[in-house]
N, CA, C and O atoms as a GROMACS GRO file, in nm:
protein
  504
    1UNK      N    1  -1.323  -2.738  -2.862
    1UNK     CA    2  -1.267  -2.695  -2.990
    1UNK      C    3  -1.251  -2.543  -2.998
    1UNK      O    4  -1.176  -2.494  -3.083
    2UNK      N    5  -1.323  -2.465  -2.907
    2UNK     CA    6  -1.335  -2.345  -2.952
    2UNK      C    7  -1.225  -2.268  -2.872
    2UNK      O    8  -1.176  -2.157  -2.895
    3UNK      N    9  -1.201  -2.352  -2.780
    3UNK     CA   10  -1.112  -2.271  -2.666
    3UNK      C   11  -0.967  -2.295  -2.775
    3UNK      O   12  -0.887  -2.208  -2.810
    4UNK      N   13  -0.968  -2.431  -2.809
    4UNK     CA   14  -0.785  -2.486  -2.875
    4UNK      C   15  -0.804  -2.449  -2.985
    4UNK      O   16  -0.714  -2.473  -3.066
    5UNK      N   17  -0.936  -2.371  -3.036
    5UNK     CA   18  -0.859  -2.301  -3.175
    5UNK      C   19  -0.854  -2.135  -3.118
    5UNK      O   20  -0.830  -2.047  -3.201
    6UNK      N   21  -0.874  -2.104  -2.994
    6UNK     CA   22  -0.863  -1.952  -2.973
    6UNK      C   23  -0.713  -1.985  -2.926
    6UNK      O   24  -0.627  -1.947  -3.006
    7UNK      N   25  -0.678  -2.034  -2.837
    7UNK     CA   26  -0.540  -2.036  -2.861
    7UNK      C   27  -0.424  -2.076  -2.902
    7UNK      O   28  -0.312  -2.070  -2.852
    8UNK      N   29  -0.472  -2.124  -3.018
    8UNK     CA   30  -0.386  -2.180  -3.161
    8UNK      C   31  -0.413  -2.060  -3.233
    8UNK      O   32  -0.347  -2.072  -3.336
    9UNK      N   33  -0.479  -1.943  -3.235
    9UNK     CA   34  -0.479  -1.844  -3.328
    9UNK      C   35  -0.380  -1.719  -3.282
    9UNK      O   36  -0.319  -1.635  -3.348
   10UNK      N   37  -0.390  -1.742  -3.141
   10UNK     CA   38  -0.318  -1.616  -3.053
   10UNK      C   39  -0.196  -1.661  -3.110
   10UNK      O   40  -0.155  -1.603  -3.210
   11UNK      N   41  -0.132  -1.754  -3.062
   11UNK     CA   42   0.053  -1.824  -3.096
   11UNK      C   43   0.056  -1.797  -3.172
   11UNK      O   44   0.169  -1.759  -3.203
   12UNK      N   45  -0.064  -1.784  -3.298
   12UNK     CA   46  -0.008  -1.809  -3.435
   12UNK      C   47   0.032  -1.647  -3.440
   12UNK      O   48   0.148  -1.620  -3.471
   13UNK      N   49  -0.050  -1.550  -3.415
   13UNK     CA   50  -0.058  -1.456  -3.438
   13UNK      C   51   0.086  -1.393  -3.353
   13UNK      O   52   0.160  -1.317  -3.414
   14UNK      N   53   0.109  -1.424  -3.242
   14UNK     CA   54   0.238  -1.379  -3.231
   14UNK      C   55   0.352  -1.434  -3.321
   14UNK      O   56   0.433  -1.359  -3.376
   15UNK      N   57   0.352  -1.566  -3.332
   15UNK     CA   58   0.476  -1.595  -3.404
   15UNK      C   59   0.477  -1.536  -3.544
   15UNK      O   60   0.584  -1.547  -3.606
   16UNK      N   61   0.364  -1.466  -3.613
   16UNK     CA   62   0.356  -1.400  -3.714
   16UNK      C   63   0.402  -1.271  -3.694
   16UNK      O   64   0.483  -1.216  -3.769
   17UNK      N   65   0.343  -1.212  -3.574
   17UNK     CA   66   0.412  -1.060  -3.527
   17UNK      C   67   0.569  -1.077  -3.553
   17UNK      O   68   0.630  -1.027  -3.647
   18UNK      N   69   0.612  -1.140  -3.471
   18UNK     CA   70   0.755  -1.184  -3.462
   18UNK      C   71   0.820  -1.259  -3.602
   18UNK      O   72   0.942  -1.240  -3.603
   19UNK      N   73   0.794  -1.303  -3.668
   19UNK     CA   74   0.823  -1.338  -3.805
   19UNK      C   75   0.843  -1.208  -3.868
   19UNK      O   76   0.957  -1.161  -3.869
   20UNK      N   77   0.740  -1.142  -3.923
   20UNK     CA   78   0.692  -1.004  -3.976
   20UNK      C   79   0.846  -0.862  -3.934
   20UNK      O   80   0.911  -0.785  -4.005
   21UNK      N   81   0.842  -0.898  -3.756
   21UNK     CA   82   0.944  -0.765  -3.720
   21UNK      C   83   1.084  -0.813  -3.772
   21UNK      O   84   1.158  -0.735  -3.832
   22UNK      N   85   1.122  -0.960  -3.744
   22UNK     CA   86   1.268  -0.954  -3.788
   22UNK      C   87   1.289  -0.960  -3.967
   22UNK      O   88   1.404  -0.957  -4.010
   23UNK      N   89   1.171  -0.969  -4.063
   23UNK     CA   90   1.191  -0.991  -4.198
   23UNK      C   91   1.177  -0.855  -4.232
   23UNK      O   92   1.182  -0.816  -4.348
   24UNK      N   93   1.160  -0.780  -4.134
   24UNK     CA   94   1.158  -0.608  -4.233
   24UNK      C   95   1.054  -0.548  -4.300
   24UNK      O   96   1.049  -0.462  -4.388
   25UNK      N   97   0.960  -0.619  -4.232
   25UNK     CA   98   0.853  -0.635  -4.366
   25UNK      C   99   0.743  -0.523  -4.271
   25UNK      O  100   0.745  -0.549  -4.150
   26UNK      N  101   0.643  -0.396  -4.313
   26UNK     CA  102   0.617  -0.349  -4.266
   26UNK      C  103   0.435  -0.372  -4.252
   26UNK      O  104   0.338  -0.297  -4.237
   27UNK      N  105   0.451  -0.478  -4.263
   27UNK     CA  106   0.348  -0.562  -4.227
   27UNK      C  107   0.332  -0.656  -4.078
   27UNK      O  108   0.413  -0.740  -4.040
   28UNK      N  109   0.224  -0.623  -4.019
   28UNK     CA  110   0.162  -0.667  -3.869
   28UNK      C  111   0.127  -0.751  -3.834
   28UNK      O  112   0.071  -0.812  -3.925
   29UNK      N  113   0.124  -0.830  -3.695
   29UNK     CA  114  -0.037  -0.887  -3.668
   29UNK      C  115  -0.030  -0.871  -3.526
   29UNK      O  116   0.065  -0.880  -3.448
   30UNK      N  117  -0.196  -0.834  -3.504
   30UNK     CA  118  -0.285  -0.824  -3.371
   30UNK      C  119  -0.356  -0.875  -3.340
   30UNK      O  120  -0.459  -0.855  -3.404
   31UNK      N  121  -0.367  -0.972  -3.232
   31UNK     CA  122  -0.493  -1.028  -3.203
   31UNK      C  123  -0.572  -0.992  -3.093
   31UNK      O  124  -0.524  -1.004  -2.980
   32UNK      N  125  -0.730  -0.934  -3.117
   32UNK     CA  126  -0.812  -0.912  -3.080
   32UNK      C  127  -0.893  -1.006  -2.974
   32UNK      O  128  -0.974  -1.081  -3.029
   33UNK      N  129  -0.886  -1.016  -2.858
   33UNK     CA  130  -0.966  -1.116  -2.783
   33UNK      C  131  -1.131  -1.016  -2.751
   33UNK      O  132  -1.153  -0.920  -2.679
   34UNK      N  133  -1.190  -1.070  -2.812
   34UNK     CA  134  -1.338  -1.014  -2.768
   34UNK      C  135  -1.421  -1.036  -2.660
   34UNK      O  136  -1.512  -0.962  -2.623
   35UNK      N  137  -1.384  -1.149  -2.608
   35UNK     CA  138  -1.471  -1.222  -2.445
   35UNK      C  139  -1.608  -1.263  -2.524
   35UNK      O  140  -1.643  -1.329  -2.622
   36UNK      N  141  -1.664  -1.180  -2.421
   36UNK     CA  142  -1.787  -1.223  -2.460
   36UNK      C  143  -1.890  -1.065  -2.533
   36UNK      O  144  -1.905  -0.956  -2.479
   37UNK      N  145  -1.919  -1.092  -2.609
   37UNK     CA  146  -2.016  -0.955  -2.684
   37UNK      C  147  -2.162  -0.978  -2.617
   37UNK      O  148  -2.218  -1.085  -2.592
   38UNK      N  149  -2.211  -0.830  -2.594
   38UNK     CA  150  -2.342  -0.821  -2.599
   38UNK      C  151  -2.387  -0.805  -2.715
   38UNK      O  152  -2.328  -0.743  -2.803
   39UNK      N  153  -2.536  -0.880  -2.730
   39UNK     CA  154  -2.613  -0.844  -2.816
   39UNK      C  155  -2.573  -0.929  -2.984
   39UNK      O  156  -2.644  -0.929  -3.085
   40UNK      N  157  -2.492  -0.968  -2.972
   40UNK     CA  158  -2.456  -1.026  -3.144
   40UNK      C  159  -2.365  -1.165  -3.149
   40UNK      O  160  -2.298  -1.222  -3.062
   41UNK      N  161  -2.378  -1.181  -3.225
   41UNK     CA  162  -2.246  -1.334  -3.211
   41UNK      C  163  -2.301  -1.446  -3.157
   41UNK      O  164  -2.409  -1.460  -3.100
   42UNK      N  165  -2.201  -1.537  -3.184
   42UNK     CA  166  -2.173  -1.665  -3.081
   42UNK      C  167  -2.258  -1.662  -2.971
   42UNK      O  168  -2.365  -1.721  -2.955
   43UNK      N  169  -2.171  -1.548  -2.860
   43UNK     CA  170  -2.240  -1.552  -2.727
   43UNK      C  171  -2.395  -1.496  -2.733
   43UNK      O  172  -2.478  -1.568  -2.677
   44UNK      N  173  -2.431  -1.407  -2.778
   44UNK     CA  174  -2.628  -1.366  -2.802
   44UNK      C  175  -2.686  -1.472  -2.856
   44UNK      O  176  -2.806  -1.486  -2.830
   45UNK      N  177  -2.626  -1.566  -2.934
   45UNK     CA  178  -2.679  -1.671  -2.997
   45UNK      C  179  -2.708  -1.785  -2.916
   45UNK      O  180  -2.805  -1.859  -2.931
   46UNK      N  181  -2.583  -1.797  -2.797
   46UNK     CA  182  -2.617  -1.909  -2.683
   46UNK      C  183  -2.682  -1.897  -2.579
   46UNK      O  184  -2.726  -1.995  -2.520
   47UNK      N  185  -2.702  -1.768  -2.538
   47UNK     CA  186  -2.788  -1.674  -2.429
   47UNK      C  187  -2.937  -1.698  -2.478
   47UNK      O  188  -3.011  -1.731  -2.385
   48UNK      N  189  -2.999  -1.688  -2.606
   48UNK     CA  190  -3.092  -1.749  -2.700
   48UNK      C  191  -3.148  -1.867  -2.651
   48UNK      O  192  -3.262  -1.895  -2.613
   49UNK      N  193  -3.002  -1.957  -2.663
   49UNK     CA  194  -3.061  -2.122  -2.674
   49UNK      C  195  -3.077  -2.165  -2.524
   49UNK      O  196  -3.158  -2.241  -2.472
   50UNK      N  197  -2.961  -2.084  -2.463
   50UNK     CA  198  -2.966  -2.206  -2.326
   50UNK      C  199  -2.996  -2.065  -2.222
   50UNK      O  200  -3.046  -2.113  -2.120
   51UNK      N  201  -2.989  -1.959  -2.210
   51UNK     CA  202  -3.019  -1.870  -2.120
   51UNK      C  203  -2.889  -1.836  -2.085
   51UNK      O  204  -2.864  -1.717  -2.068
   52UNK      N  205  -2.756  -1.966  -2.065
   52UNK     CA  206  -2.666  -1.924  -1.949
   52UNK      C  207  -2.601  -1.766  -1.991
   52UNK      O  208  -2.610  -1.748  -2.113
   53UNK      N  209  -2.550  -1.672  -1.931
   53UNK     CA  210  -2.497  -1.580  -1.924
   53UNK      C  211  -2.336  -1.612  -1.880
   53UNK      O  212  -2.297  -1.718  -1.831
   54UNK      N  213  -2.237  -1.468  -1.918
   54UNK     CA  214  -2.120  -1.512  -1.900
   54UNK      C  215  -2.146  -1.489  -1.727
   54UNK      O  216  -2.256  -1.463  -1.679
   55UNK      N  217  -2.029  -1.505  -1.653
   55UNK     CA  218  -2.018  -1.491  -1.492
   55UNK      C  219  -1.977  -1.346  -1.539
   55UNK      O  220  -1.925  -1.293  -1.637
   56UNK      N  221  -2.035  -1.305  -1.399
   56UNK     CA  222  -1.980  -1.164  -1.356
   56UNK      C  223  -1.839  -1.129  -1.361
   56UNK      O  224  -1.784  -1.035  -1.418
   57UNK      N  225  -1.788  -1.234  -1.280
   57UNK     CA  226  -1.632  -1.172  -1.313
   57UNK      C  227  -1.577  -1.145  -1.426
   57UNK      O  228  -1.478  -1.072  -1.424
   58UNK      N  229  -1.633  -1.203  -1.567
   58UNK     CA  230  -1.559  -1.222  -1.671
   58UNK      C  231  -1.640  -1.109  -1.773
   58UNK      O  232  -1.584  -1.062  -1.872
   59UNK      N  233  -1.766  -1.076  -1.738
   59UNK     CA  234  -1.793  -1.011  -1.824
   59UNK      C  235  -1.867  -0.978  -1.918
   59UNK      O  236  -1.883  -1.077  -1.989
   60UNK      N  237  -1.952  -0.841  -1.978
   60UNK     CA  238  -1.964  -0.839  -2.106
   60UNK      C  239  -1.900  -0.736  -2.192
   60UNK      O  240  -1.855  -0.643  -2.124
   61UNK      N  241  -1.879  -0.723  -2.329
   61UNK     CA  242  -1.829  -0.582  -2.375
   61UNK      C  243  -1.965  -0.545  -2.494
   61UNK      O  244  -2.046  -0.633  -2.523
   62UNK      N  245  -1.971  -0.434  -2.543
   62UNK     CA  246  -2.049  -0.351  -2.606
   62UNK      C  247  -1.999  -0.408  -2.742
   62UNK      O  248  -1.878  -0.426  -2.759
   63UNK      N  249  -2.101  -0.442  -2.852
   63UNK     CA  250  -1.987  -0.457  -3.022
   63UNK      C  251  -1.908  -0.320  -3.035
   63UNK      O  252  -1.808  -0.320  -3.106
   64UNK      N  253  -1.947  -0.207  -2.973
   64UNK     CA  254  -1.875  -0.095  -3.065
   64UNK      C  255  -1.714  -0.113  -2.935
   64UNK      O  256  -1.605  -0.068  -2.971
   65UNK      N  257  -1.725  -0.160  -2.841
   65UNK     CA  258  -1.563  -0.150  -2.760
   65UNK      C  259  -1.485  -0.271  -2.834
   65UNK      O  260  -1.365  -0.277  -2.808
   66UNK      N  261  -1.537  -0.367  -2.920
   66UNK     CA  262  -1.444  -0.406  -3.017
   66UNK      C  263  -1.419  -0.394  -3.116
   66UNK      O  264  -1.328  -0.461  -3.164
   67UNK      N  265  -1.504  -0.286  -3.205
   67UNK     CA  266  -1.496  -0.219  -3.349
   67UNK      C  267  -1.378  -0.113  -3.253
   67UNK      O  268  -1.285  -0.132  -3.331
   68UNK      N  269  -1.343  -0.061  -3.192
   68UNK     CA  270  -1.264   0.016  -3.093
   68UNK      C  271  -1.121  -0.028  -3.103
   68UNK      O  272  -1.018   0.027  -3.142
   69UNK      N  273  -1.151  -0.154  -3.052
   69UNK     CA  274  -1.020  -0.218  -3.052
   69UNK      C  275  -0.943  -0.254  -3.156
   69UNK      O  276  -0.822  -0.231  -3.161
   70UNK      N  277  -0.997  -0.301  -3.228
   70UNK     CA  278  -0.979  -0.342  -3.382
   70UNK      C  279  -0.896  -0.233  -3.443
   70UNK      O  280  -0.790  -0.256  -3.501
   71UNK      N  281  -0.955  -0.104  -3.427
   71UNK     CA  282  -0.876  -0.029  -3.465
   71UNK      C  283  -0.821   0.073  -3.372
   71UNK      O  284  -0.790   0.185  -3.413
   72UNK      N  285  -0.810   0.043  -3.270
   72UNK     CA  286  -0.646   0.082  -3.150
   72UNK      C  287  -0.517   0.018  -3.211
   72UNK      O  288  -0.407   0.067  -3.235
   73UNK      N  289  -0.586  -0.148  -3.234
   73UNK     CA  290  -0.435  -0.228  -3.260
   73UNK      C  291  -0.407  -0.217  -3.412
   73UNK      O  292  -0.298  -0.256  -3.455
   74UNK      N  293  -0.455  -0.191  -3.455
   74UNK     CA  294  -0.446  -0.154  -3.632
   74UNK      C  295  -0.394  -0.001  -3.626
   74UNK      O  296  -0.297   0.001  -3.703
   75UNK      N  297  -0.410   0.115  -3.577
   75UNK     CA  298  -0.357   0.231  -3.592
   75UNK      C  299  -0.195   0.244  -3.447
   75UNK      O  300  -0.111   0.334  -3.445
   76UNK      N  301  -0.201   0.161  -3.378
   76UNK     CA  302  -0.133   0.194  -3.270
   76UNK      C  303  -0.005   0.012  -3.291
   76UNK      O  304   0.085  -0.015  -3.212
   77UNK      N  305  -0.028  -0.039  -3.365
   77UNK     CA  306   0.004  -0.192  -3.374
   77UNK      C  307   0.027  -0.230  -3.247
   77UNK      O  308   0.141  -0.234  -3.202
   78UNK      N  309  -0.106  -0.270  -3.157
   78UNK     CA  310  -0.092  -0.318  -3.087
   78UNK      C  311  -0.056  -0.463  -3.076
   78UNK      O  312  -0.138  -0.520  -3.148
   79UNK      N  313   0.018  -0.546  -3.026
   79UNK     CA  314   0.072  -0.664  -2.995
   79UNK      C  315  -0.100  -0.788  -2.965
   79UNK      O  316  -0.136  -0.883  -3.034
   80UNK      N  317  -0.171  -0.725  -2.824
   80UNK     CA  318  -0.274  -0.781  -2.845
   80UNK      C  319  -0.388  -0.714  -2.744
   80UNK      O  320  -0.358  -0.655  -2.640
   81UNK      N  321  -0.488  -0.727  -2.779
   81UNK     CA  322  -0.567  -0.621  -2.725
   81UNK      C  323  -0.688  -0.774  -2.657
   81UNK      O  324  -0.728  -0.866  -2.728
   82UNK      N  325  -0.714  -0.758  -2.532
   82UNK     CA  326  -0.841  -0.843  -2.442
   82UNK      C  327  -0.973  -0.719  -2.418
   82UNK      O  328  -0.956  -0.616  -2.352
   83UNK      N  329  -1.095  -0.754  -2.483
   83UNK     CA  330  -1.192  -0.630  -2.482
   83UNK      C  331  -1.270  -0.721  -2.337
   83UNK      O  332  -1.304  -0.839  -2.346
   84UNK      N  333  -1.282  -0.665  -2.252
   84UNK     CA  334  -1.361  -0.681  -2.177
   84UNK      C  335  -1.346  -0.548  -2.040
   84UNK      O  336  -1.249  -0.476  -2.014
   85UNK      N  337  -1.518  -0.555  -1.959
   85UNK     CA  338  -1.485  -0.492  -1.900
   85UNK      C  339  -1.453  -0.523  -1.752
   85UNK      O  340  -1.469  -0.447  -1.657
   86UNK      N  341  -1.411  -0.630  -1.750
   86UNK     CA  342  -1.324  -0.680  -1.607
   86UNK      C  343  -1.189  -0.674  -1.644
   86UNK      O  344  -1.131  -0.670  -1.753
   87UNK      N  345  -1.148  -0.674  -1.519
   87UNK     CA  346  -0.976  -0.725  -1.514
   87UNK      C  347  -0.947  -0.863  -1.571
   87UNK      O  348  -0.939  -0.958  -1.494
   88UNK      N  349  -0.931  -0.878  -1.701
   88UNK     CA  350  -0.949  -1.060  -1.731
   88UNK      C  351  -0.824  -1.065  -1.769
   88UNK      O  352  -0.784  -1.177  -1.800
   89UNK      N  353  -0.745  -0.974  -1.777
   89UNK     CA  354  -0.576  -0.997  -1.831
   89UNK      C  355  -0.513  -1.057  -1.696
   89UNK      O  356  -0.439  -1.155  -1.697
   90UNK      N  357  -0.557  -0.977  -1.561
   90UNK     CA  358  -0.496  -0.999  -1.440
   90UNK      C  359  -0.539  -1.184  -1.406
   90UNK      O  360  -0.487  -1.240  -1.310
   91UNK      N  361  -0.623  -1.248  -1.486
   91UNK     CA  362  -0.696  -1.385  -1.451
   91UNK      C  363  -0.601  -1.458  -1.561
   91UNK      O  364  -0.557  -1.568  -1.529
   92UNK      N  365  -0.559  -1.396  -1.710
   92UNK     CA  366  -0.469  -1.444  -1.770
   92UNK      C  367  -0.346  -1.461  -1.764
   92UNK      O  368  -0.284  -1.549  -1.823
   93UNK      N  369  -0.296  -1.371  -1.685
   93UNK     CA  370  -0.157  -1.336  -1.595
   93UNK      C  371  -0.131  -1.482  -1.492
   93UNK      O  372  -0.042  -1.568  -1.482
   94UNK      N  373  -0.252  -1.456  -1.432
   94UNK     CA  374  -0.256  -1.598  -1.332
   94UNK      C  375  -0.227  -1.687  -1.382
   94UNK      O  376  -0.119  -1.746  -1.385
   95UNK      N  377  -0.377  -1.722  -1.454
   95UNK     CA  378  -0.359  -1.866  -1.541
   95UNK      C  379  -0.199  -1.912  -1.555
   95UNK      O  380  -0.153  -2.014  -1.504
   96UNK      N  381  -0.119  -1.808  -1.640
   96UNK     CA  382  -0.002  -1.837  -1.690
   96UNK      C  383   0.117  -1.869  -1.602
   96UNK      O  384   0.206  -1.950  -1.624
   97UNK      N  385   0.098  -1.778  -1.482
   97UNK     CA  386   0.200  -1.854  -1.390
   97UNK      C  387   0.165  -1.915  -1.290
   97UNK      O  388   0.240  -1.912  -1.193
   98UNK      N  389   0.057  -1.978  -1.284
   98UNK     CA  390  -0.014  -2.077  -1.201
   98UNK      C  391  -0.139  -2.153  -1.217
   98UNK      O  392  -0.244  -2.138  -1.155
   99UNK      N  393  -0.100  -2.262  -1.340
   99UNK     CA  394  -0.240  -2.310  -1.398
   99UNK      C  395  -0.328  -2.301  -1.275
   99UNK      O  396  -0.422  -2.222  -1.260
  100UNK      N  397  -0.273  -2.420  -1.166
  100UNK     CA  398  -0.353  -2.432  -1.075
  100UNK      C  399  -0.406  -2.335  -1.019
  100UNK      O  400  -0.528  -2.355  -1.026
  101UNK      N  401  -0.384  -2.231  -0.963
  101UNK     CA  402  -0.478  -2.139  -0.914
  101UNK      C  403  -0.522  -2.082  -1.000
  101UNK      O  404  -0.622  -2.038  -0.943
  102UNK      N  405  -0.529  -2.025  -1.146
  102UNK     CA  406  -0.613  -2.008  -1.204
  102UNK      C  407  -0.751  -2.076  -1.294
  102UNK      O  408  -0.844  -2.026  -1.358
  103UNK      N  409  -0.701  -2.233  -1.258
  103UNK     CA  410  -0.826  -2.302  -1.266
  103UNK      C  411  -0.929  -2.293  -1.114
  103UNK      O  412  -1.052  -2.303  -1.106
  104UNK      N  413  -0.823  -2.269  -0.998
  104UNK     CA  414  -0.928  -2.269  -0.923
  104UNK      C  415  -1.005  -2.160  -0.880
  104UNK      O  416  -1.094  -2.166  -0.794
  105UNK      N  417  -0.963  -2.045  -0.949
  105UNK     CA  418  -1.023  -1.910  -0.979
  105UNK      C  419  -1.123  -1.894  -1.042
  105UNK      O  420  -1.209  -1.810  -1.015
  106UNK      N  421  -1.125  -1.984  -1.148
  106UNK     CA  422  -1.228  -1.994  -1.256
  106UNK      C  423  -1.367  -2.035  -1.157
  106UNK      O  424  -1.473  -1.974  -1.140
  107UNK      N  425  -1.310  -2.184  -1.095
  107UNK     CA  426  -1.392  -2.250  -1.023
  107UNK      C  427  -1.474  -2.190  -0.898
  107UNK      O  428  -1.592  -2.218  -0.875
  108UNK      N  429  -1.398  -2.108  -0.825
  108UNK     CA  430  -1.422  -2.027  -0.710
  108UNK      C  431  -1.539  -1.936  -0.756
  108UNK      O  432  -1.649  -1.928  -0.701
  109UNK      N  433  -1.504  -1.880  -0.845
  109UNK     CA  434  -1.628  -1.737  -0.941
  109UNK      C  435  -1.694  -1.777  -0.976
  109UNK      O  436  -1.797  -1.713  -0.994
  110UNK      N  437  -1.686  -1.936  -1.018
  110UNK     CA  438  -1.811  -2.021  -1.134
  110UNK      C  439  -1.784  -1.968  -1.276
  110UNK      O  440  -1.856  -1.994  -1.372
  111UNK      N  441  -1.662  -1.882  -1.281
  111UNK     CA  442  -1.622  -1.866  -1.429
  111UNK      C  443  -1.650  -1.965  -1.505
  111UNK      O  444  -1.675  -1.930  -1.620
  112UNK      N  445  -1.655  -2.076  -1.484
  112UNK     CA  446  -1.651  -2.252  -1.560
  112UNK      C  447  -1.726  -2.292  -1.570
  112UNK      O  448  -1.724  -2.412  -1.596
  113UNK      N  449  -1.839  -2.229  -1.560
  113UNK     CA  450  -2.011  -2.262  -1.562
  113UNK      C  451  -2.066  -2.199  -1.712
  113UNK      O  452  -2.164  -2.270  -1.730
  114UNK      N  453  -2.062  -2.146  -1.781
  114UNK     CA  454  -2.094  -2.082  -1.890
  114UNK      C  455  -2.032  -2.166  -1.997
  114UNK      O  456  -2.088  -2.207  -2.098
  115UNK      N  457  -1.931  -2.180  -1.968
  115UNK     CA  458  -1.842  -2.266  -2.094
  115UNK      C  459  -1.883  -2.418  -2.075
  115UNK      O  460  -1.915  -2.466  -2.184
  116UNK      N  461  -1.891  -2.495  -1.986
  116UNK     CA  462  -1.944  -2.613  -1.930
  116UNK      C  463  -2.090  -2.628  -1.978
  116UNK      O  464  -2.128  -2.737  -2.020
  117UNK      N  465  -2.175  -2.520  -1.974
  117UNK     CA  466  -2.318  -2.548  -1.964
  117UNK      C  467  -2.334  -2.508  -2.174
  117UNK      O  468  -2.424  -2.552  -2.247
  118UNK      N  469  -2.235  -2.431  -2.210
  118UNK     CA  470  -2.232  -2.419  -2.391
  118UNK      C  471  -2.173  -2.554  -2.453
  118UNK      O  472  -2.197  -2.581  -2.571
  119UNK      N  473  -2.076  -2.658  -2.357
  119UNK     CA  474  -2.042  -2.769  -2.430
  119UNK      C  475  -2.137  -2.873  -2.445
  119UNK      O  476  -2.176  -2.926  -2.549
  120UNK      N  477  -2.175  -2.898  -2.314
  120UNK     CA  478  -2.295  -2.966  -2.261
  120UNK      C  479  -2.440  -2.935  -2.368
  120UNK      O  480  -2.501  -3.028  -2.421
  121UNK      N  481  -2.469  -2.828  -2.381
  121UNK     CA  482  -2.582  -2.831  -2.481
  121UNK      C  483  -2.568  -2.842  -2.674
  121UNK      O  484  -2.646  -2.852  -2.769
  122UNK      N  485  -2.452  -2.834  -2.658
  122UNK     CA  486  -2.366  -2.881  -2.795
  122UNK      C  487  -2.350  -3.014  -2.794
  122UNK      O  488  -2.377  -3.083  -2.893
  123UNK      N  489  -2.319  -3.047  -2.715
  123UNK     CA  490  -2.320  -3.222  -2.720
  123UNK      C  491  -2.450  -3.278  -2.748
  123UNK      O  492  -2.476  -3.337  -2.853
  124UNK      N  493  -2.543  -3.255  -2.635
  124UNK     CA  494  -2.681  -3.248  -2.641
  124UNK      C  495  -2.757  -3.246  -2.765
  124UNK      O  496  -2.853  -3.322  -2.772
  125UNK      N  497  -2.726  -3.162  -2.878
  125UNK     CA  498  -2.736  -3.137  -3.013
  125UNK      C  499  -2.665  -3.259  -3.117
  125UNK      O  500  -2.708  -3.306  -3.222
  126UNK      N  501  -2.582  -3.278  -3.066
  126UNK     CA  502  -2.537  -3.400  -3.156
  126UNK      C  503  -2.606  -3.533  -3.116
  126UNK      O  504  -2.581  -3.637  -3.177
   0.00000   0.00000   0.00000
């Protein structure tokens, strides 16, 4: 659920960008991808329950490099801003023109282990 409402919010948020530029209207939208936060949120909250950590490749960011971002794309209207401190746009790039190798990228890094082991103990809970 959490993944198909993160990217049901991105689309939305572009087709709003794009709505917004051709109506004249000098009103925005940016969407902020945060990854994973140290120290607060969601992710400190599951690090808590189950230990797992994100994978290396993917990352952590600081809360203040997305209070940062937040307002890069708010003073600069950025289109969309990914806070992390890996290359995770170059893994989104992939993804997009090659599901397959970017699932097996995921798989190769164990990127798919963190998200797997947060559904799994959510289920577990129900």
């Amino acid at each position: 659920p959490y993944s198909a409402t993160k990217h049901g919010l991105v689309g939305f948020t572009r087709s709003l960008r794009i709505y917004c530029r051709e109506s004249g209207t000098r009103v925005s939208a940016s969407v902020v991808c945060p990854g994973f936060v140290d120290d607060v949120g969601m992710y400190a909250d599951k690090v808590d329950e189950n230990g797992q950590r994100a994978p290396f490749v993917l990352g952590t960011s600081p809360p203040d490099a997305v209070v940062k971002a937040v307002f890069d794309a708010i003073y600069h209207d950025r289109p969309e801003i990914i806070v992390s401190s890996r290359p995770v746009r170059m893994l989104v790039a992939i993804n997009a023109m090659s599901p397959r190798l970017g699932e097996w990228l995921l798989r190769k890094t164990k990127a798919h282990i963190v998200f797997e082991s947060v559904a799994k103990a959510s289920k577990n809970k129900n």
